[in-house]
N, C-alpha and C positions, 0 to 999 in steps of 0.2 A: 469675464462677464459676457452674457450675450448680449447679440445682437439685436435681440425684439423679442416680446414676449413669448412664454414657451404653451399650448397649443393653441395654434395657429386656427383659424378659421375661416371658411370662403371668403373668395373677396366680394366687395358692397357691389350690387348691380348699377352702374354709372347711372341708369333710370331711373334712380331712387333719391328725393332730396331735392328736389329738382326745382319743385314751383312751390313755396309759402300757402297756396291753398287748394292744390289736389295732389295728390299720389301718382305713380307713374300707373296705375292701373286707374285714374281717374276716378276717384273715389274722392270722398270732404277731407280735408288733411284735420285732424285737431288741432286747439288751441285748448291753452288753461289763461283762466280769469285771475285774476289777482283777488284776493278774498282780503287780504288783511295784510300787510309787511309786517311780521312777527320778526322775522329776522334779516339787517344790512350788512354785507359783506362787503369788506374792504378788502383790494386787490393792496397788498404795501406794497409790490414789485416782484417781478423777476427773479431774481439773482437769488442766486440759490450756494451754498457751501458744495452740493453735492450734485452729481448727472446721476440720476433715477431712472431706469430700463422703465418703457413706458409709463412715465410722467406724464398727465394729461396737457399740462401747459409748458413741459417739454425746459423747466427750471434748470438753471447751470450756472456755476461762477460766470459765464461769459453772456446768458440770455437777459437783456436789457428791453425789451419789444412792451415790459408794460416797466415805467419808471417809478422811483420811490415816489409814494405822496407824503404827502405832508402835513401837519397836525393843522395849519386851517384850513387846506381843503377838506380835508375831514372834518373838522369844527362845521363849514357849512352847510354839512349834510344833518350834522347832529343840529343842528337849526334847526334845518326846514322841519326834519322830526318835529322840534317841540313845538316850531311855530303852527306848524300843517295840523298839532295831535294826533300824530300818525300814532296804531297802536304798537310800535315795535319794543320789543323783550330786550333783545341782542343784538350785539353788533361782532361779527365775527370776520377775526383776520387769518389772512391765507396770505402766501408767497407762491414760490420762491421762499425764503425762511424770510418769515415777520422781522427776525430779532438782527437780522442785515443792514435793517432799516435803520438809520441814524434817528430818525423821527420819532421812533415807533413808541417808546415809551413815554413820550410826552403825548403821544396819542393815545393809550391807555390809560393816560389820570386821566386826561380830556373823558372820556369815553366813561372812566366810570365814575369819576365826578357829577355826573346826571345821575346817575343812578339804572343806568343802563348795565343788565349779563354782557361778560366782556371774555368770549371762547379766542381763543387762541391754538391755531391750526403750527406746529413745528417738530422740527426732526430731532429737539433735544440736545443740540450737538454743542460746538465750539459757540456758537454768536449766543447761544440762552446762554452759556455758562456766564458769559462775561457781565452779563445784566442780573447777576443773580443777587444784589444786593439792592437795588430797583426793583425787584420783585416780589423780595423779601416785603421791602416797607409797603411795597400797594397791598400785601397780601393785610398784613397791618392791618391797614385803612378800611382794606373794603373787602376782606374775607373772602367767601366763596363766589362774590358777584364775578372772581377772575377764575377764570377755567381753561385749561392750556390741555389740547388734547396730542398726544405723541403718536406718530407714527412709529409701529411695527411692523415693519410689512410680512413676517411670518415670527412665529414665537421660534423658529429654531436662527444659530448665526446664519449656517449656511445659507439658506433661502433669503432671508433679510439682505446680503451681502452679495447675492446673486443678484437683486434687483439693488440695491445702495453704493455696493462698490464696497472693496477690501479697507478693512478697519473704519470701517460704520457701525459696528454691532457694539463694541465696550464703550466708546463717550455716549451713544445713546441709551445705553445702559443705566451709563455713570448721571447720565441727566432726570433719569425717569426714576432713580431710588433718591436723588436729592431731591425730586419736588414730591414723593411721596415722604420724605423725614421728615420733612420741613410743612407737612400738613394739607400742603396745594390740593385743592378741584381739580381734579384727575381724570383723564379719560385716555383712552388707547384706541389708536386707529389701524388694522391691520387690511388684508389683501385676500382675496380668493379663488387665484387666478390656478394653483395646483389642483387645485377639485376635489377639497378633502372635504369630507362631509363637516356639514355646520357644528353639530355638539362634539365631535371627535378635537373639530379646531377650536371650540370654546373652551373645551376642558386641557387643551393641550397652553394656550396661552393661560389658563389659569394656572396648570403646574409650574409655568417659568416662574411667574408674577408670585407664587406664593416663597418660591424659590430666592427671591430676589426681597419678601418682605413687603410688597407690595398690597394693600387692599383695595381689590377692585371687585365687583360683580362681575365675570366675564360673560353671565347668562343675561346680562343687562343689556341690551342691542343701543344703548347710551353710552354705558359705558365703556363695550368694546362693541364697538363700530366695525361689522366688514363688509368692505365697501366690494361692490361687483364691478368689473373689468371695462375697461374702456378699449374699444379700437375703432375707430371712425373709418378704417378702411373694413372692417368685417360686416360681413353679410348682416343683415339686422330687418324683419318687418317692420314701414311705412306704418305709424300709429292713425286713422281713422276715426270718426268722430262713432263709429259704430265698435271701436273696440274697448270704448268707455264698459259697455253692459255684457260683451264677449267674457272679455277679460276678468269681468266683476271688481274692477278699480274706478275707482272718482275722482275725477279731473283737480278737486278739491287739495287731492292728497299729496300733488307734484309740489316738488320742491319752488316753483316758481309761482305757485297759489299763495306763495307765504315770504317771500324773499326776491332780494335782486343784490347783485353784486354791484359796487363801484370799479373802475379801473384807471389807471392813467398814461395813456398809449405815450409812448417814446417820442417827442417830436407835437407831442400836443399839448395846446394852449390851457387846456379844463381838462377834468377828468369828463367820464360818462360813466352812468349805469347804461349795465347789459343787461341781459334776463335773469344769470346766473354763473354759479361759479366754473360751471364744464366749458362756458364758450366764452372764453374771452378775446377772442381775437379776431372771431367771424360779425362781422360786422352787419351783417342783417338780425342780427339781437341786439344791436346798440337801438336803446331806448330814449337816449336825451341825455342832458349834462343835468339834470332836477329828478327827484322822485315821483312830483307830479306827472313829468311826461314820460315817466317808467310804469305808469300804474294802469297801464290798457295789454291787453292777454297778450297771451308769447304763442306762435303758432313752432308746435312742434316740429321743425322741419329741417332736424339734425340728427347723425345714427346714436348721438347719445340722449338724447332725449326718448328713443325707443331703449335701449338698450339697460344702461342705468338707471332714468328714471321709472318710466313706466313699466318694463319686464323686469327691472333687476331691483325695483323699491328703496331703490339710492337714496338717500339724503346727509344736508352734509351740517346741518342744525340739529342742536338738542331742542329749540320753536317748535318745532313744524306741527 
């Protein structure tokens, strides 16, 4: 496996990133407004089955730095939700693998017991297999409100395996034609870091998928998700309050116009909401331990806030 991702890009000018409200060229740095929390991300933790070549939160059996939460710290957020009338959709989990979580499925009846969309971000592997009779009966219950979307990181073994690690490609296989037999809200999240053109790599994951028996729209940018490259050490332009009308994008459209992740750092007392799901660790996007004091703008002043959101039209919601 390598080392780091394969092409490589300039490195970030250390003058970049620097101040929360101007650029190294002294210009207004932007911020996005919070419009509406459509969508709550829940951090379940860490730990991961697998070491992922460029991983953005760097997941492994041994990375513990954000810990399991747990179904009433989470109960309190789906509170404040109803208490606040926040308009939120969904509540979407992310790891590290969600289904690691001892918790996690008693957070999931929680979750869609309100009647809250309840997406599920996982690699498919060993930990969903063993909750597969727990998933079975929620699917039961509460149909398509449950939505589990799989990572592929490329429709061939090789490449998936290059970034996953050898014998990653058949249990995720074997995971992604059981919740497709079995009826599951399906989605596929794939990678775009080789540089293959967009329709070549949509039609090439639809041959697997149809291969496999799988029905998905791969032309669906919902249904198969490919997400643009993260390196916080590559070069990246300082986003500007003047490259809202450059660019002809609206500050509206960021993923943090419509969402805020929770997280629960190793060693802490509460959880907090951050801005979003790319920064969980930097702590100048910790926003409070409440949604209330998450609900004031996020100033964009991290390389993946230019890179993924604003240049690469990231988003990691089927809300937004």
């Amino acid at each position: 496996m390598p080392d780091s991702l394969p092409n490589s890009t300039p490195t970030l000018d250390p003058t970049k990133f620097r101040d929360p409200d101007v650029t190294a060229k002294g210009e207004t740095r932007a911020s996005v407004a919070l419009t509406r929390l459509s969508t709550l991300w829940i951090n379940t933790g860490t730990l991961c089955n697998l070491t992922c070549v460029g991983c953005y939160i760097e997941s492994s059996p041994t990375n513990d730095r954000l810990s399991y939460i747990t179904e009433p710290e989470v109960r309190a957020y789906l509170d404040e939700i109803a208490a606040g009338d926040w308009p939120t959709e969904e509540i979407g989990f992310t790891g590290g693998e969600p289904f690691m979580n001892p918790h996690f499925m008693d957070i999931l009846e929680s979750t869609l017991a309100r009647g809250f969309r309840a997406l599920v971000l996982t690699n498919a592997m060993k930990p969903m297999h063993h909750k597969r009779a727990g998933l079975l009966a929620l699917k039961e219950k509460y149909g398509d409100r449950l939505a589990l979307r799989v990572s592929i990181d490329h429709h061939s073994r090789e490449h998936h395996e290059e970034l996953r690690g050898p014998n990653s490609w058949q249990p995720m296989i074997d995971g992604v034609t059981w919740l497709a037999a079995n009826g599951f809200n399906l989605a596929i999240a794939g990678r775009t870091l080789w540089g293959e053109d967009e329709t070549d790599e949509r039609h090439a994951y639809a041959d697997l998928l149809d291969r496999l028996g799988v029905d998905i729209d791969t032309d669906d940018p919902l249904a198969l998700v490919l997400f643009p490259e993260m390196d916080e050490l590559a070069d990246v332009p300082e986003i500007t309050t003047a490259c809202w009308d450059i660019l002809g994008v609206h500050p509206d459209h960021m993923m943090c116009a419509t969402s805020r992740m929770v997280v629960k750092r190793k060693g802490a007392e509460a959880p907090v909401v951050v801005a979003c799901t790319l920064l969980p660790y930097d702590t100048q996007f910790d926003m409070g331990e409440t949604l209330a004091e998450a609900s004031g703008a996020v100033k964009l002043n991290h390389p993946h806030c230019a890179k993924f959101c604003v240049l690469g039209g990231g988003s990691c919601s089927v809300a937004e």
